[in-house]
C-alpha positions as CSV (number, residue, x, y, z in Angstrom):
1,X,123.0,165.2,88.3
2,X,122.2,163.7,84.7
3,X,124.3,160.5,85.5
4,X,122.0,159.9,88.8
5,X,119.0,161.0,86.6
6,X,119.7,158.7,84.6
7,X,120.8,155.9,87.1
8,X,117.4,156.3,88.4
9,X,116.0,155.6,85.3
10,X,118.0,152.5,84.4
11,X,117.1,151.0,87.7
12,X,113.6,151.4,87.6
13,X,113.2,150.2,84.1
14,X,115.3,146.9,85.1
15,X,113.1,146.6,88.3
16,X,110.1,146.7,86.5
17,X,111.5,144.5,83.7
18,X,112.9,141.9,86.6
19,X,109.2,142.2,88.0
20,X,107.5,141.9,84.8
21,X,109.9,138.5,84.1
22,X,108.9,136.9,87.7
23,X,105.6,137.4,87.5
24,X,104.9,135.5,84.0
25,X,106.8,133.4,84.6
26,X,105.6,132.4,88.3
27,X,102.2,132.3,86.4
28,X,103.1,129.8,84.0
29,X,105.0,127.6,87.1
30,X,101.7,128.0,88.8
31,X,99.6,126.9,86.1
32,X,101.5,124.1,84.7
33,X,102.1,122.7,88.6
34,X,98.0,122.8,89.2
35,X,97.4,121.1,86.3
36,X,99.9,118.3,86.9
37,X,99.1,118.1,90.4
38,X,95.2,117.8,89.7
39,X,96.3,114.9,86.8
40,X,98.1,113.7,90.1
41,X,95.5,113.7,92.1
42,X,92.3,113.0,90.3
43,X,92.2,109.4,91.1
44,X,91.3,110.5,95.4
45,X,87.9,111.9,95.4
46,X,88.5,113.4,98.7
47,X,91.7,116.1,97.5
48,X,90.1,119.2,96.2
49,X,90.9,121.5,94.2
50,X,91.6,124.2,96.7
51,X,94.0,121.5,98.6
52,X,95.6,121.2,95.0
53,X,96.3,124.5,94.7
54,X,97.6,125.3,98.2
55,X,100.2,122.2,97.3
56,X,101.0,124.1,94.1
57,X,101.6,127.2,96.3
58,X,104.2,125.3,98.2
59,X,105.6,123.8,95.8
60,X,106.2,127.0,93.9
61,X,108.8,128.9,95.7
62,X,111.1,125.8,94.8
63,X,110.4,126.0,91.3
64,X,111.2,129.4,91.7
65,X,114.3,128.7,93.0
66,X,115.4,126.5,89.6
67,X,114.5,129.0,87.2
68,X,115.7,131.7,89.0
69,X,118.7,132.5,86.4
70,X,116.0,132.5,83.9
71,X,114.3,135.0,85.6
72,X,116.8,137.5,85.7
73,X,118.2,136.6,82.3
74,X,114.5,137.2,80.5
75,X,114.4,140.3,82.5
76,X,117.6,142.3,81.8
77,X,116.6,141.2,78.3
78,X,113.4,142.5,78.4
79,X,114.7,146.0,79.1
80,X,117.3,146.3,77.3
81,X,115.1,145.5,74.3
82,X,112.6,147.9,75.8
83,X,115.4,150.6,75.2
84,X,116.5,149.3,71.7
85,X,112.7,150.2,70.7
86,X,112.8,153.2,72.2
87,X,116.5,154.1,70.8
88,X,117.8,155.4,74.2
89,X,120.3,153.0,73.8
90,X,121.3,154.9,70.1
91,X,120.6,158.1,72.3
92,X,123.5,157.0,75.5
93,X,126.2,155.8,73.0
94,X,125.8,159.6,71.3
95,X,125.8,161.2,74.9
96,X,129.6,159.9,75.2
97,X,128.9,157.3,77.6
98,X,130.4,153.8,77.2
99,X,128.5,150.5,77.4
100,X,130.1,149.7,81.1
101,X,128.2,152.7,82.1
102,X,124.8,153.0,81.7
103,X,124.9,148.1,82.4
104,X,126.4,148.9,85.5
105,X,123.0,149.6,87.6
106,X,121.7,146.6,85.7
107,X,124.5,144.6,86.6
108,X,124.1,145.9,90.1
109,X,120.4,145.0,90.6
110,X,120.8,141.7,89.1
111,X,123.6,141.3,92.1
112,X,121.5,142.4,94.5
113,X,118.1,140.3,93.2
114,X,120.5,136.8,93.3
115,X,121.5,138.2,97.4
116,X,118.0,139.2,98.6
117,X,117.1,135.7,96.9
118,X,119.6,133.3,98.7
119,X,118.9,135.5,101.9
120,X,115.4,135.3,102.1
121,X,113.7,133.4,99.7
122,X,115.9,130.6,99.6
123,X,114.8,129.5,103.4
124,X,110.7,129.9,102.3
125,X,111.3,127.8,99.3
126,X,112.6,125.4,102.2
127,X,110.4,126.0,104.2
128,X,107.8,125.4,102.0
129,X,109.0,122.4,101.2
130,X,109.5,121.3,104.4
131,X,105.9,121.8,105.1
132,X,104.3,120.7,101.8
133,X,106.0,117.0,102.3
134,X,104.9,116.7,106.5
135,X,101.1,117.5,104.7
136,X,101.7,114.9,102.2
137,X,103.1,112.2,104.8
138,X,100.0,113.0,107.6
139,X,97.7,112.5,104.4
140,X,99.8,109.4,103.1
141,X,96.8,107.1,103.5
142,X,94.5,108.9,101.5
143,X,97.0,108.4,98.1
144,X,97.5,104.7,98.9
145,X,96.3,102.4,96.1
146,X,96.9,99.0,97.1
147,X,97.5,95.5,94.7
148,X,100.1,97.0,92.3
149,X,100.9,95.0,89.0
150,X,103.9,95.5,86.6
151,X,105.5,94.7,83.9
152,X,109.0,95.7,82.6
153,X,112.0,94.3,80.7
154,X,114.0,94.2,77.2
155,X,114.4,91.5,74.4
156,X,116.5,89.3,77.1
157,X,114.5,89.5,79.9
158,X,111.0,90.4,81.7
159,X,110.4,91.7,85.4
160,X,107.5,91.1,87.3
161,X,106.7,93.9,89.7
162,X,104.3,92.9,92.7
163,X,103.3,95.6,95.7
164,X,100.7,95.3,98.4
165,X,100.2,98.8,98.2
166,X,101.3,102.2,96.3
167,X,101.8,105.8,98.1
168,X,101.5,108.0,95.4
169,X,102.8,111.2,97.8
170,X,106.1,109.5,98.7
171,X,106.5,107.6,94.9
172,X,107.0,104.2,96.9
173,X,105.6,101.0,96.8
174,X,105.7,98.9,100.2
175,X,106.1,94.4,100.3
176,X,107.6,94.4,96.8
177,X,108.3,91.7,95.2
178,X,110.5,91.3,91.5
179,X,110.0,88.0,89.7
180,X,113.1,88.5,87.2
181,X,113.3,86.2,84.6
182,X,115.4,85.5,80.8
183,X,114.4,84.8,77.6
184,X,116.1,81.9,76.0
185,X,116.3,81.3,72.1
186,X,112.9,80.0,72.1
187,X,110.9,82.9,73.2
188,X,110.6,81.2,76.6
189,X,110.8,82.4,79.8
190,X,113.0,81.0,82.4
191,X,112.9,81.8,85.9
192,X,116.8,83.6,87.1
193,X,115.8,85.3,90.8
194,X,113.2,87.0,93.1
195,X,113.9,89.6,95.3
196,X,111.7,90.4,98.2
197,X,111.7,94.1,99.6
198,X,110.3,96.5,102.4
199,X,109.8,99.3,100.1
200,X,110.9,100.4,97.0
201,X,111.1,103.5,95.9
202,X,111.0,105.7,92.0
203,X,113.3,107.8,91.6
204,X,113.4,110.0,88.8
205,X,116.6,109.1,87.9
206,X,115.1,105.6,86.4
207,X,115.5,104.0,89.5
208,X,113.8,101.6,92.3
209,X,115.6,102.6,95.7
210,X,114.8,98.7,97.5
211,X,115.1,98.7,101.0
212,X,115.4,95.4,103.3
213,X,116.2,93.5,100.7
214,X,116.0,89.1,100.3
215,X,117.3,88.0,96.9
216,X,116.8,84.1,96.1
217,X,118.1,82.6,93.1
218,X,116.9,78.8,91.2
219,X,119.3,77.1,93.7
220,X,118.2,78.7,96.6
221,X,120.9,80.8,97.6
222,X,119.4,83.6,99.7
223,X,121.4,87.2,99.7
224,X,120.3,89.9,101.9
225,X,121.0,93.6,101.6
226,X,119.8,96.6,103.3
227,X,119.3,98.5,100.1
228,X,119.5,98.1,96.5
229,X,119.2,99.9,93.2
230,X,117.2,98.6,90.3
231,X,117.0,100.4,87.1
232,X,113.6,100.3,85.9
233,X,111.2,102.0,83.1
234,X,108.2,101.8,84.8
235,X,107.1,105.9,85.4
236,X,105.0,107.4,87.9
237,X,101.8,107.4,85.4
238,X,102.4,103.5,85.1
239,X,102.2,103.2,88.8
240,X,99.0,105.2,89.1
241,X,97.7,103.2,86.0
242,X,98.5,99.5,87.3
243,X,95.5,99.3,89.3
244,X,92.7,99.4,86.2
245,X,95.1,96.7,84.5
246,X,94.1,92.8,83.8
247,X,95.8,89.9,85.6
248,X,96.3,87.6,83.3
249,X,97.7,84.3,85.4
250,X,100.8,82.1,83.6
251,X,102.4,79.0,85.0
252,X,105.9,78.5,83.9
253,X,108.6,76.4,85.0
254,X,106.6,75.5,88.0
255,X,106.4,79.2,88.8
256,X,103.4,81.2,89.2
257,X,103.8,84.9,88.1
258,X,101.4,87.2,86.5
259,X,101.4,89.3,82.8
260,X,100.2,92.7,83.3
């Protein structure tokens, strides 16, 4: 009877604790989320607030999802520190029982937290995500920003980055085109290729994903690929910033191209 007493009483305090952990933590994925999506955002007059937050909201369950182990880590830790403060722990070592016996409930719960979140949670957070990206695609032409300038390179060489347009839900550009050129000895530029594309699109990996691709070099020599990776630098707060940019137009080597 005093071990089931006592089971009882380690399971509830590790529930609580395991609640206790998902909820601050949920808050603070919440928070951080609405504030990043309203950053995201701010720049289209006609998403809300409200539709910010019901994108956070579907975006959460994901997030979730990630920091799951962190969840139940902060949690069992929580309440066994709870019991350190409280000496029960002093109070079960001088009761006889070993340290397998009173961490097996926890152990158990944690278990069972980790299945009833792969069984059930696991398909919302796809879900969710499922349905947060069809809203973002219907709603594609409201984040479109169209003439997008960049600039991007090292010490040997500059890119040029024209779009026709920008869709800030889908992180792609559409009608790219790269103007890729070296720097000699002189500090000039010389032009080495350009390379035409559908769409290109950011990962967060550091890379443009080019799709229906045309690249032509100074002799003309035209190569064609369905898609391409280019490592870049540019980041998604360049992309939203290229619009309020200047233009400043250069000719060089017979070549017009732009410094943004």
């Amino acid at each position: 009877m005093l071990v089931t007493t006592l089971n009882r009483y380690l399971i509830k305090n590790t529930l609580i604790g395991l609640l206790l952990s998902f909820t601050v933590i949920s808050s603070l994925i919440i928070l951080v989320d609405y504030v990043e999506g309203t950053r995201k955002f701010s720049t289209n007059s006609d998403i809300t607030s409200i539709t910010v937050f019901i994108f956070t909201l579907l975006r959460t369950p994901q997030l979730l999802e990630e920091t799951l182990p962190f969840i139940v880590l902060f949690g069992i830790m929580g309440t066994l520190h709870n019991f350190n403060q409280k000496n029960e722990l002093i109070v079960l070592r001088a009761a006889g029982l070993s340290v397998w016996k009173f961490l097996s409930p926890i152990i158990i719960i944690s278990g069972l937290f980790g299945i009833l979140w792969s069984t059930f949670l696991n398909p919302l957070a796809s879900y969710s995500s499922s349905t947060q990206s069809e809203i973002l695609n219907k709603l594609g032409s409201e984040f479109e920003t169209t003439d997008i300038w960049l600039r991007e390179g090292s010490q040997k060489n500059k890119v040029i980055i024209h779009a026709e347009k920008y869709n800030d839900a889908i992180k792609t550009i559409f009608d790219v085109t790269y103007f890729i050129f070296d720097i000699d000895t002189g500090d000039e530029l010389k032009f080495v290729s350009r390379i035409d594309a559908s769409r290109a699109i950011l990962l967060k990996s550091g890379y443009w994903q080019l799709h229906d691709v045309n690249e032509v070099d100074t002799n003309g020599l035209m190569k064609q690929k369905n898609t391409m990776s280019f490592a870049t630098t540019v980041t998604e707060i360049d992309l939203i910033n290229s619009t309020n940019m200047t233009i400043n137009k250069i000719k060089n080597n017979n070549y017009l191209y732009y410094i943004v």
